[in-house]
C-alpha positions as CSV (number, residue, x, y, z in Angstrom):
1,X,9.4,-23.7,-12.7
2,X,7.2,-21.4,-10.9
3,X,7.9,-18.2,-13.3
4,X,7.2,-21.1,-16.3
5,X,3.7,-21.5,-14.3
6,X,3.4,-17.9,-14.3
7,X,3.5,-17.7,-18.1
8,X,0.9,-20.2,-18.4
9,X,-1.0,-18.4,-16.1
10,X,-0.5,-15.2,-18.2
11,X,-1.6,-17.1,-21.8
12,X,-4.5,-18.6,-20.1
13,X,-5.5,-15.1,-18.7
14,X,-5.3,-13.6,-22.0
15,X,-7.4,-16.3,-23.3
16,X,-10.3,-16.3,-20.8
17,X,-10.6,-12.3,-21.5
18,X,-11.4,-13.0,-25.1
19,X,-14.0,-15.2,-23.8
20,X,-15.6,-12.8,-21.2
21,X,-17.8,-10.1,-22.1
22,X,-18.3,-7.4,-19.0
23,X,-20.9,-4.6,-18.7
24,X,-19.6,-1.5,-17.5
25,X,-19.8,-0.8,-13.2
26,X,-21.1,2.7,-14.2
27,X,-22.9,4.1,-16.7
28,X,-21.0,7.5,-17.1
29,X,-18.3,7.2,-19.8
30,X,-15.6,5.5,-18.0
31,X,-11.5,7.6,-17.6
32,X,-9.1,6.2,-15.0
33,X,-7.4,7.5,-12.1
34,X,-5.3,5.0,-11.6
35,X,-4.4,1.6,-13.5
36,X,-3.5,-1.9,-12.4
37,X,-0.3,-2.9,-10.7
38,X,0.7,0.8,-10.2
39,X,3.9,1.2,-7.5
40,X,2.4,2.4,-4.2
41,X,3.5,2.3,-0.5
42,X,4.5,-1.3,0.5
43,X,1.3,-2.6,-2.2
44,X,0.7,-2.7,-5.4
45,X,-2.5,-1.4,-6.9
46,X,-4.5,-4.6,-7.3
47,X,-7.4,-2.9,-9.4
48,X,-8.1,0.1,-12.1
49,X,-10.0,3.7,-10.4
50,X,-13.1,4.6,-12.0
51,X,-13.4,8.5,-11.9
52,X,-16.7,9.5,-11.3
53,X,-17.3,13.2,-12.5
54,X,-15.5,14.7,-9.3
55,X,-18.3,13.5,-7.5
56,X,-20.2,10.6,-4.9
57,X,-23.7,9.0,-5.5
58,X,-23.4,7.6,-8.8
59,X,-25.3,4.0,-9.5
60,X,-23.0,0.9,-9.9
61,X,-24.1,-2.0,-11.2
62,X,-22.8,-5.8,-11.5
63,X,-20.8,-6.4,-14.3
64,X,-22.6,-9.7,-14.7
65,X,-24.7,-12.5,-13.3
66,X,-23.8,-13.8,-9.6
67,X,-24.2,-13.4,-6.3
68,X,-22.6,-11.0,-3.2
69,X,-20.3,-13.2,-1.5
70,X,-18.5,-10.9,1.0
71,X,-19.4,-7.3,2.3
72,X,-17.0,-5.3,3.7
73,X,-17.6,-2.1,5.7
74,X,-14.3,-0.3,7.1
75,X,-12.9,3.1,8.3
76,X,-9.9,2.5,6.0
77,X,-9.0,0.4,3.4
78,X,-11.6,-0.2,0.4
79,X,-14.5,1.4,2.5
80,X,-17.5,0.0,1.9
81,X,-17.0,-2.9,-0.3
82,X,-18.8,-5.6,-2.1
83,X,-17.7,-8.2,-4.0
84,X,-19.5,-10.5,-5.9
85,X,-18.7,-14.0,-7.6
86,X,-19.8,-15.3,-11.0
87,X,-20.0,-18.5,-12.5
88,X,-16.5,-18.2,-14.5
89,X,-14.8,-18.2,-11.6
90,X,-13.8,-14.8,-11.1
91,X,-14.9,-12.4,-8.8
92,X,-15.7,-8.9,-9.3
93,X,-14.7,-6.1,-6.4
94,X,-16.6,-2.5,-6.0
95,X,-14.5,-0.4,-3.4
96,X,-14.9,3.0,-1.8
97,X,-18.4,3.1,-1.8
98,X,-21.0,5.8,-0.5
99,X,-23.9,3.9,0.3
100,X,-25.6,0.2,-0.3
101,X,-28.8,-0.3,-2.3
102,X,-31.7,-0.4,0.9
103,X,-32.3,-4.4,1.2
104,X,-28.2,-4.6,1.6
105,X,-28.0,-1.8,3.7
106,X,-30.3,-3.3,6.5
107,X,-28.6,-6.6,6.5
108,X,-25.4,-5.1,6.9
109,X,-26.7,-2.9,9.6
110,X,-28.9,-6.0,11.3
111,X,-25.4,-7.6,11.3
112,X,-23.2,-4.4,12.8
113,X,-26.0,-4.4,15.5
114,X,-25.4,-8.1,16.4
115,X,-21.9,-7.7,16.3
116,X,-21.6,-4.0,18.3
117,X,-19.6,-2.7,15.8
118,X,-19.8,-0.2,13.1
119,X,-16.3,-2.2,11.0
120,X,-17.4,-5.6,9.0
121,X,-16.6,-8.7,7.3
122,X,-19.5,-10.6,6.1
123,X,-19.2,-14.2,3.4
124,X,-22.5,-14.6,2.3
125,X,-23.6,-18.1,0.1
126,X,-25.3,-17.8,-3.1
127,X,-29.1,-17.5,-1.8
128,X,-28.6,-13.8,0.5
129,X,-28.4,-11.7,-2.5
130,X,-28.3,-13.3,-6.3
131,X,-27.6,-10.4,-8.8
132,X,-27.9,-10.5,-12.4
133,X,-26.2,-8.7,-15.1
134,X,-27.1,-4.7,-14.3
135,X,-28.8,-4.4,-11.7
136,X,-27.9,-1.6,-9.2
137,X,-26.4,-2.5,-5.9
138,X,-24.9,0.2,-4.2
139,X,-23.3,4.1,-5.5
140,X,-20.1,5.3,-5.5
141,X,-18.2,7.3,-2.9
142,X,-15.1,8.1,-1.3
143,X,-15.0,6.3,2.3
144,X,-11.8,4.5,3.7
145,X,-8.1,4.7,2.7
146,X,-9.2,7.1,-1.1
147,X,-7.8,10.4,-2.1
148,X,-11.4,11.6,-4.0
149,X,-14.7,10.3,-5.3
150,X,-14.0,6.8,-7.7
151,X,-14.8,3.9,-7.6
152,X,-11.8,1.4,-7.2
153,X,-12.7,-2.0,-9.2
154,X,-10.7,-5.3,-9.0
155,X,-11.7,-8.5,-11.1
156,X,-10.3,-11.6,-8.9
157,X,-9.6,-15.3,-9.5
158,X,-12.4,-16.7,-6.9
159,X,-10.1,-19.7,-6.2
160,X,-6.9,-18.1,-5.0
161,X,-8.2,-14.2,-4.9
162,X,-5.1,-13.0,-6.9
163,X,-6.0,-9.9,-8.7
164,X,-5.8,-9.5,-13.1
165,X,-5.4,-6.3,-15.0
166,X,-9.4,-5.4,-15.1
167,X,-8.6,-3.0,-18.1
168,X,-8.2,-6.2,-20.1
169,X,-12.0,-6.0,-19.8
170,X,-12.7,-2.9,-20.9
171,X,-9.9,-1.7,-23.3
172,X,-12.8,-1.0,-25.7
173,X,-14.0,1.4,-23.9
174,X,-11.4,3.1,-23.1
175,X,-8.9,4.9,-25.2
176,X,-5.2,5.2,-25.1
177,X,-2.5,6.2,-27.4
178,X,-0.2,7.9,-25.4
179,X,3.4,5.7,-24.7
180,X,5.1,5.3,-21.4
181,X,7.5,8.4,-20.5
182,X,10.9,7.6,-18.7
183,X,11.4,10.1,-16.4
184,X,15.1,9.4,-14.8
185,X,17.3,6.5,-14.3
186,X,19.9,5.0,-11.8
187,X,23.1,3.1,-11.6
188,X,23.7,1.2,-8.7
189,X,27.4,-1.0,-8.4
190,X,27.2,-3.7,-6.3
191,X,29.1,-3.3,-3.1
192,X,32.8,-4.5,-2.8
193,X,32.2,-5.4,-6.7
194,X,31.2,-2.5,-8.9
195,X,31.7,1.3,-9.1
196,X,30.1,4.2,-10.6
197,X,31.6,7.8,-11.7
198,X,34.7,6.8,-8.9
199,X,31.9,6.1,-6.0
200,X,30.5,3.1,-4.6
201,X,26.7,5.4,-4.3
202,X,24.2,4.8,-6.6
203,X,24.2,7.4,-9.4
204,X,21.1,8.4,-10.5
205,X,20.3,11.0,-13.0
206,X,17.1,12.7,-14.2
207,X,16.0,12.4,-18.3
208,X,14.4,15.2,-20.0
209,X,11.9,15.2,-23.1
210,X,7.9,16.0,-23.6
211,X,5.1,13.4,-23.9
212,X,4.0,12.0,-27.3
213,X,1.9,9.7,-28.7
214,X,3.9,6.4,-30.1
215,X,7.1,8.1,-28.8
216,X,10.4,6.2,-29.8
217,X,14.3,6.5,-29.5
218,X,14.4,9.6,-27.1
219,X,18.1,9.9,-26.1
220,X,18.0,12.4,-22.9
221,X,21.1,11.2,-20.9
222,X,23.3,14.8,-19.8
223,X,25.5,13.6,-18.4
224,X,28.4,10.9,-19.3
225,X,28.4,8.0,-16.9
226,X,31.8,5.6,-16.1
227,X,31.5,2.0,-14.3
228,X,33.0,-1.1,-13.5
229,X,32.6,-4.1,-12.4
230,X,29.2,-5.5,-11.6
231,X,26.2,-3.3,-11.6
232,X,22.7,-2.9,-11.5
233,X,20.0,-0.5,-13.3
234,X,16.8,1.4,-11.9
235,X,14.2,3.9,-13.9
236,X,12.2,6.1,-12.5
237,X,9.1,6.1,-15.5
238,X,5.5,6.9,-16.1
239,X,2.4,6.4,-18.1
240,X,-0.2,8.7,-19.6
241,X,-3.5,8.0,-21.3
242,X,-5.6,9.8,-23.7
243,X,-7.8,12.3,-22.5
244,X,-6.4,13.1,-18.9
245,X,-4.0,14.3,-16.7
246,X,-3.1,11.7,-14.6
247,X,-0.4,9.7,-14.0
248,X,-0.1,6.0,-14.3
249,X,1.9,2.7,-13.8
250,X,4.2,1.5,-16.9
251,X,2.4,-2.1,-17.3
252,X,5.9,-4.1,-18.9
253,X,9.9,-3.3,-19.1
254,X,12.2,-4.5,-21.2
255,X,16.1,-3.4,-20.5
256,X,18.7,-4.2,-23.5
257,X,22.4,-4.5,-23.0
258,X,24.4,-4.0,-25.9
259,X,21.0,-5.7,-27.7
260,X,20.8,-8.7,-26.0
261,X,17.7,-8.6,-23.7
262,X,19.0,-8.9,-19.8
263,X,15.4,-7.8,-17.8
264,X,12.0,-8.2,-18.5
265,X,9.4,-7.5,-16.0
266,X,5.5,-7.5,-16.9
267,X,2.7,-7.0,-14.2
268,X,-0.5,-9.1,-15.3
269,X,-1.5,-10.1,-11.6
270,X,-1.3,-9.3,-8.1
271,X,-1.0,-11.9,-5.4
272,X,-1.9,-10.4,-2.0
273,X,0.3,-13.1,-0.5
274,X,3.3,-11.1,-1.5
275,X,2.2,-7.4,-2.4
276,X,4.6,-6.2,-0.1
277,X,7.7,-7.4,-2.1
278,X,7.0,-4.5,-3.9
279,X,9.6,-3.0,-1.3
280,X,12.2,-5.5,-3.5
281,X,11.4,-3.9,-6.8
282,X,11.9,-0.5,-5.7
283,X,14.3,1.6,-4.7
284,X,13.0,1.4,-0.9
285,X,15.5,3.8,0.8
286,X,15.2,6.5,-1.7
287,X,11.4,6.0,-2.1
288,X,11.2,6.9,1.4
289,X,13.2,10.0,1.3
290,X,12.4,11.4,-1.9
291,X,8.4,10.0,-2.6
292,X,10.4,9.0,-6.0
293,X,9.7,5.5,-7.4
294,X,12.6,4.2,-9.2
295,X,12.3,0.5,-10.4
296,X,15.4,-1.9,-9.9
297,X,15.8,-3.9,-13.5
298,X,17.4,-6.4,-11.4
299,X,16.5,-9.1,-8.5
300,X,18.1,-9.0,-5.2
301,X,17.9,-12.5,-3.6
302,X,14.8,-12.4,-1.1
303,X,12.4,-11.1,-3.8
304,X,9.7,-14.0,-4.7
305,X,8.1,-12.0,-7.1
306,X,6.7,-14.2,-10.3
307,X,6.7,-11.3,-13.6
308,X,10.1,-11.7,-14.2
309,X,12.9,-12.7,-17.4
310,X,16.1,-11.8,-16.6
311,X,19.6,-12.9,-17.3
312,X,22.2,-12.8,-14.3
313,X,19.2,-12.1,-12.5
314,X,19.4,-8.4,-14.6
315,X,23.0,-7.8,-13.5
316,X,25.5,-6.1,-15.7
317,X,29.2,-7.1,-15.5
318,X,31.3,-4.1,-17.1
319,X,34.8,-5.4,-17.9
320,X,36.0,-4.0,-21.1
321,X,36.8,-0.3,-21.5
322,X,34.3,0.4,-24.0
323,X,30.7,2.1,-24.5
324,X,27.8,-0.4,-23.3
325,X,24.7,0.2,-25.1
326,X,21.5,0.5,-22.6
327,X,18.2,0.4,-23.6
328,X,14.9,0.7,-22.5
329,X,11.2,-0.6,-24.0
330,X,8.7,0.3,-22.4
331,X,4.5,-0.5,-23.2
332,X,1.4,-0.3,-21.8
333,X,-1.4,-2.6,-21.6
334,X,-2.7,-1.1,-25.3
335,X,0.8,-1.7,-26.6
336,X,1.9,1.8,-27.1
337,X,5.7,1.5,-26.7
338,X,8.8,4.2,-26.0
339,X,12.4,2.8,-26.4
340,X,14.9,5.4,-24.3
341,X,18.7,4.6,-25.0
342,X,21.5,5.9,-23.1
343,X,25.5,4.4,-22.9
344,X,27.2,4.1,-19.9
345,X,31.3,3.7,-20.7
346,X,33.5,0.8,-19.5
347,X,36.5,2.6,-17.6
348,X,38.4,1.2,-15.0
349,X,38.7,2.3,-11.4
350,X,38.3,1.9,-7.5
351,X,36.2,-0.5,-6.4
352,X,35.5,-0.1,-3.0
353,X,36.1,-3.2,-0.7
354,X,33.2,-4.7,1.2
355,X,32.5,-2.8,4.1
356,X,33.9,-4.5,7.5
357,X,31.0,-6.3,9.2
358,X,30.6,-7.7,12.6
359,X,27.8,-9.2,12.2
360,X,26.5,-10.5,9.0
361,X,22.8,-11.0,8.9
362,X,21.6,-13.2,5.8
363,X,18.1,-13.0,3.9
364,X,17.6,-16.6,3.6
365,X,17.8,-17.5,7.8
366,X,16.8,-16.8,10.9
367,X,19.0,-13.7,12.9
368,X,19.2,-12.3,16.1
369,X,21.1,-9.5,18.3
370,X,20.8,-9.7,21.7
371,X,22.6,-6.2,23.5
372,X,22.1,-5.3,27.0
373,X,19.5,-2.2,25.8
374,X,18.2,-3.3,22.8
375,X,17.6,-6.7,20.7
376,X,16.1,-7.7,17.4
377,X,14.9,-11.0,16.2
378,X,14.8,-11.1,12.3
379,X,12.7,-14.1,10.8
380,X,13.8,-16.0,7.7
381,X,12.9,-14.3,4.2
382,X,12.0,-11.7,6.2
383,X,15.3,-9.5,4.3
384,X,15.3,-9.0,0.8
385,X,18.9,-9.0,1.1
386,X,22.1,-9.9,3.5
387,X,22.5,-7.0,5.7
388,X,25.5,-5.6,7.6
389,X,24.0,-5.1,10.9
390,X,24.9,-2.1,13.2
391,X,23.6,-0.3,15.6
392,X,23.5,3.3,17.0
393,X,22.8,4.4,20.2
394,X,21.4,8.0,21.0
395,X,21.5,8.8,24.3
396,X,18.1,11.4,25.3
397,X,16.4,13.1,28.1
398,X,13.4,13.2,25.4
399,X,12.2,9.6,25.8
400,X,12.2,6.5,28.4
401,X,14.8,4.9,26.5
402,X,17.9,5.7,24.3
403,X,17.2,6.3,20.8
404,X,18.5,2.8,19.0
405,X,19.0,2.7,14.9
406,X,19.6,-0.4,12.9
407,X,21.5,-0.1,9.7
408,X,22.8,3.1,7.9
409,X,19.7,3.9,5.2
410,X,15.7,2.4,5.4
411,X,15.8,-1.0,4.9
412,X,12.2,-2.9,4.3
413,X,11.0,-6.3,5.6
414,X,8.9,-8.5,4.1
415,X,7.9,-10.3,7.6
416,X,7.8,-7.6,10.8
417,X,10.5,-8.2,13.2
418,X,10.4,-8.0,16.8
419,X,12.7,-5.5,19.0
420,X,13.0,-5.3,22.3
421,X,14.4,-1.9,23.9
422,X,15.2,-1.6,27.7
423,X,14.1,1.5,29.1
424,X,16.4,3.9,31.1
425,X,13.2,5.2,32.9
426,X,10.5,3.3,34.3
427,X,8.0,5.4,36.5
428,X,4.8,4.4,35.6
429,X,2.6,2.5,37.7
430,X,0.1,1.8,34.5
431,X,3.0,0.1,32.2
432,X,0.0,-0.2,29.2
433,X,1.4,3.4,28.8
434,X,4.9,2.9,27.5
435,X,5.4,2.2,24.0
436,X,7.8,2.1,21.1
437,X,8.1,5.1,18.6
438,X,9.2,5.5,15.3
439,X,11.3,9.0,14.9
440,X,11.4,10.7,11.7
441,X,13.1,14.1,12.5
442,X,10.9,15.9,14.2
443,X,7.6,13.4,13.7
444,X,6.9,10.4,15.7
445,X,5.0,7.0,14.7
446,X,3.4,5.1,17.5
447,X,4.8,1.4,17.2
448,X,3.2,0.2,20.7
449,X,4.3,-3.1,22.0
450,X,4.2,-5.2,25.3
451,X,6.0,-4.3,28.8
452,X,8.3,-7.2,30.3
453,X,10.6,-6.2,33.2
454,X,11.5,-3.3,32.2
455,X,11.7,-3.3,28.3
456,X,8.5,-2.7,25.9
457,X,8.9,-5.3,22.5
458,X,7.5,-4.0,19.5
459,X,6.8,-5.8,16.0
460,X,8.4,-3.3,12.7
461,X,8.6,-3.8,9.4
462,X,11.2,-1.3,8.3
463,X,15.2,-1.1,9.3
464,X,17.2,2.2,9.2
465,X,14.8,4.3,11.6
466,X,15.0,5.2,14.6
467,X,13.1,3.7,17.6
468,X,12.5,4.9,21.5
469,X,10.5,4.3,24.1
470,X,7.4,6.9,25.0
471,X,4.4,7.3,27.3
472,X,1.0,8.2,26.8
473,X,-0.8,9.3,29.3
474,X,-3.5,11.9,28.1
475,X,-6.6,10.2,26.8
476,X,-8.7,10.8,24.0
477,X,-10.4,14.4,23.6
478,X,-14.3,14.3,23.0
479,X,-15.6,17.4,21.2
480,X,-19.6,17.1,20.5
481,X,-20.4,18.6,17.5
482,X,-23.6,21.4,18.0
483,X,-25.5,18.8,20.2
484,X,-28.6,21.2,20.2
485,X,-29.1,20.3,16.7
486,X,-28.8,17.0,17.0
487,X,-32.6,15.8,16.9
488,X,-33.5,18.2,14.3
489,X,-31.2,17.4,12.0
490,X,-31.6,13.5,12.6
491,X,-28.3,12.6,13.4
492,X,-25.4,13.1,16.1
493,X,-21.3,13.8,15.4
494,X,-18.9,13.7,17.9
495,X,-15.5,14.8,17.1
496,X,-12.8,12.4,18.9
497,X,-9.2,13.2,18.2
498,X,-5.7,11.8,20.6
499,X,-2.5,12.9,21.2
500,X,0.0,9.9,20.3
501,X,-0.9,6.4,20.2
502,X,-4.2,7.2,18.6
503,X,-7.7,5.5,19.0
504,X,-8.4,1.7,19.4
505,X,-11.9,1.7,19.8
506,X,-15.1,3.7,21.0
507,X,-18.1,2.7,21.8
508,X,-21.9,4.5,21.6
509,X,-24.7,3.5,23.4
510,X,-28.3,4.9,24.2
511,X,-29.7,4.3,27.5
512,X,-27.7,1.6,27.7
513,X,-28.1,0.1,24.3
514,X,-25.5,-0.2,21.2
515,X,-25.7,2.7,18.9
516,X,-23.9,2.6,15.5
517,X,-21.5,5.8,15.5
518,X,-20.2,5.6,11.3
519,X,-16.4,7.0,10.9
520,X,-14.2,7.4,7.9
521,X,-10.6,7.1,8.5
522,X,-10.1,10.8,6.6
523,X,-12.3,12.3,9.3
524,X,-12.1,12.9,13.5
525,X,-15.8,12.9,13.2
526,X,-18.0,9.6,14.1
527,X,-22.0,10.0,13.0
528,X,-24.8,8.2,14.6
529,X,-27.7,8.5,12.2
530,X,-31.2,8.7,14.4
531,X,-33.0,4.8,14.2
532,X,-36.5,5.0,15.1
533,X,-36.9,1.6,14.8
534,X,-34.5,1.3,17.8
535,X,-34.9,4.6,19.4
536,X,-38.1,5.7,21.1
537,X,-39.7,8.8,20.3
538,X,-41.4,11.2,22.7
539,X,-38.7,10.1,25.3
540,X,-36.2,11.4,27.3
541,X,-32.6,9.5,26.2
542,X,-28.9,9.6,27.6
543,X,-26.2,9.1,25.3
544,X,-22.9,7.7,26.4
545,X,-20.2,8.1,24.4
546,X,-16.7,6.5,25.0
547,X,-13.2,6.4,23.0
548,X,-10.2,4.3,23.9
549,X,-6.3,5.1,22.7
550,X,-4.3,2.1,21.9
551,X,-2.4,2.6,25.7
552,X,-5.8,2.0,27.0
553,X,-6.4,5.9,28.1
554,X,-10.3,6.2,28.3
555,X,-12.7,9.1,27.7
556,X,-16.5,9.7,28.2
557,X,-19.2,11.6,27.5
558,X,-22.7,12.1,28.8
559,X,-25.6,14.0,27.1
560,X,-29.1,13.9,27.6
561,X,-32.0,14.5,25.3
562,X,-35.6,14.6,24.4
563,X,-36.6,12.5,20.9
């Protein structure tokens, strides 16, 4: 029922595009960077990336008549952001921004002041700041969580904030006639029913061929490749569009077996609600060992997601000894399609038997372990899929507690999960400083968590790596950045970097009073930008400057200075 929703959804998305005329955000000729529901870490992309010349500063303007309902000013993430609503009942979004227009800038900064705090969520109503169709609001940039100058831009459902494919807004602008390119694909049997070239491992194997336009029938398979029993299929693919280098998301897929259509997949929205389920559609533990996205063309049980056909849920039952006929249709949002067939040949063999399990834990229900060093509680739908659980133990001198894994390869979650490790050391009087890490060979993730008699609890969102408990007890370094300079260049930066758990929060004031210190997430470096509205001149001022790690280790500085 809800995937029959979904379609509706879809036709009536189509049909309110036709309807809806959009000016351009800029008013350079537009190329993307990126493209709507593009595979990313634990996201998708809920919007299309404007480049803007390799370059900040240039104008953006609203797309059409409304009003700024929410402003949103962050180290990471989308930046500075506005978004504004219109009568239609979507919403438009403007992300990684450099600056505001004036008038916005001062409310936002009136607003940080009251609040003490350079991150900020405003909801305005419809009076604050009515826009109409092109006028100029703010310019483009690079701040938060972006890789280079764009602008990212998102057109929302007000109602329910799920994200559409904004290209479907400006496909005339824009031209593509480049097809999707598969780039590899995988075979994974289903354990204790399926096999693959004599293993139970999932076989994957890389396709050759170059890009062209309208591209169809490329058959790039090396290799021969034998199964039985049940099994599922993965690709690895790409899209290109006209004019640029970059690469992008494939929009729909289509997988054929022997024909009959068995998987169809097609991203026209993004809930936020269940981005992360993403985790479900990919191949998560070799995504996170390779940086390789392969797409699964089949549905384990835990995954909610809404833009799927299948039949068997995409699984393949190979029974016969004969060739099985795969193919793959692939097309973009401007209905350039490739079609890539390969065989995989019926032949009979081993199937390995489910592997012996202790302890069984299933997706769709609560689950717990409780050991005398370590424990894990696992809400519901918090799996994808039933998991074998087992644990290994790492005994270390290197840490305050063993070194604890859960399962055998990286295992996502949907919902975080709490574990609790005991510790096999516990020496400090300031027990804020112990927390959980995540090891990666030789790099380390701090996890924090809470002390209790003994054992620090953490929330994770990821199975298969492996956990410890640590200290931190250095806090943060403060490096001012060519203080006598400060006045006559109007502004003051203060380098703040830590050692492990990172900072939580700092804190600027002027004799006393809250200053705003700006940071971007890529940067040490926190800016306070001289206010003479709120800082004498003529006067002799004392800066105090102070930066906090997440185990509470504090840091100060003091300077003194004539404005």
């Amino acid at each position: 029922m809800k995937k029959f929703f979904t379609f509706l959804f879809s036709l009536f998305t189509i049909t309110l595009v036709a309807q809806i005329t959009y000016r351009s955000p800029l008013d350079i000729p537009l190329i993307l960077s990126a493209n709507f529901g593009e595979l990313r870490p634990n996201h998708f992309h809920s919007g299309i990336d404007f480049k803007t010349q390799g370059g900040i500063n240039k104008p953006v303007y609203a797309i059409a008549d409304g009003y700024i309902s929410r402003i949103s000013v962050s180290p990471s993430g989308y930046g500075l952001a506005i978004y504004i609503n219109h009568a239609n009942g979507q919403t438009s979004v403007y992300g990684h921004l450099e600056k505001f227009v004036p008038a916005i800038t001062e409310y936002v900064k009136e607003r940080q002041y009251e609040k003490e705090s350079y991150p900020i969520d405003i909801t305005l109503d419809a009076s604050v700041f009515p826009l109409k169709k092109g006028d100029l609001f703010a310019y483009s940039g690079n701040t938060g969580s972006s890789g280079g100058p764009h602008v990212h831009f998102e057109i929302r459902n007000t109602e329910n904030q799920i994200a559409l494919d904004a290209l479907e807004y400006y496909k005339d602008k824009i031209d593509d006639n480049l097809s999707p390119i598969v780039k590899g694909i995988a075979v994974y049997p289903v354990e204790g029913e399926g096999a693959v070239n004599g293993g139970s491992e999932p076989y994957r194997q890389t396709v050759g061929g170059a890009t062209t336009a309208k591209r169809k029938g490329a058959k790039a398979i090396a290799d021969s490749i034998f199964v039985w029993g049940k099994i599922g299929i993965g690709i690895h693919s790409i899209d290109r569009m006209t004019g640029t280098n970059n690469i992008y998301g494939v929009k729909a897929v289509r997988l054929f077996c022997n024909d009959k259509e068995i998987f169809f997949s097609d991203i026209v929205s993004v809930d936020f609600g269940n981005t992360r389920m993403i985790n479900s559609m990919i191949d998560f533990d070799y995504w996170y060992k390779k940086k390789v996205f392969y797409m699964k063309s089949f549905i384990e049980p835990g995954n909610r997601l809404q833009f799927y056909k299948t039949i068997d849920n995409g699984y393949i039952n190979i029974n016969e000894g004969k060739a099985y006929k795969l193919k793959y249709e692939l097309t973009d949002l401007y209905g350039n399609i490739s079609t890539y067939t390969f065989y995989v040949y019926g032949k009979k063999q081993d199937v390995s038997q489910v592997r012996e399990c202790t302890q069984l834990m299933a997706w769709d229900r609560d689950n717990y372990y409780e050991g005398n060093m370590f424990s894990i509680s696992i809400p519901k739908e918090s799996l994808y899929n039933n998991l074998c659980f087992n644990l290994k133990r790492t005994l270390t001198k290197d840490y305050m507690s063993a070194i604890y894994e859960v399962g055998d390869e990286h295992i996502p979650l949907d919902k975080p999960c709490d574990i609790t490790i005991k510790m096999t050391k516990d020496t400090l009087v300031n027990k804020a400083q112990y927390g959980i890490v995540r090891i990666n060979g030789a790099r380390e993730s701090w996890i924090g968590g809470k002390y209790n008699n003994g054992a620090i609890t953490a929330r994770v969102r990821e199975l298969g790596s492996a956990y410890a408990v640590a200290i931190d007890t250095k806090a943060p370094v403060i490096t001012p950045v060519l203080p006598a300079k400060w006045v006559a260049k109007g502004e003051m930066k203060i380098r703040v970097s830590d050692n492990k758990s990172g900072i939580s929060s700092y804190r600027g004031t002027i004799d006393g009073d809250f200053v705003l210190f700006e940071h971007d997430v890529k940067s040490p470096v926190y800016t306070y930008k001289f206010d003479s509205r709120r800082l004498k001149r003529g006067q002799n001022h004392k800066l105090i400057f102070t930066a906090a790690d997440a185990c509470g280790n504090e840091s100060r500085y003091e300077y003194e200075f004539k404005y």
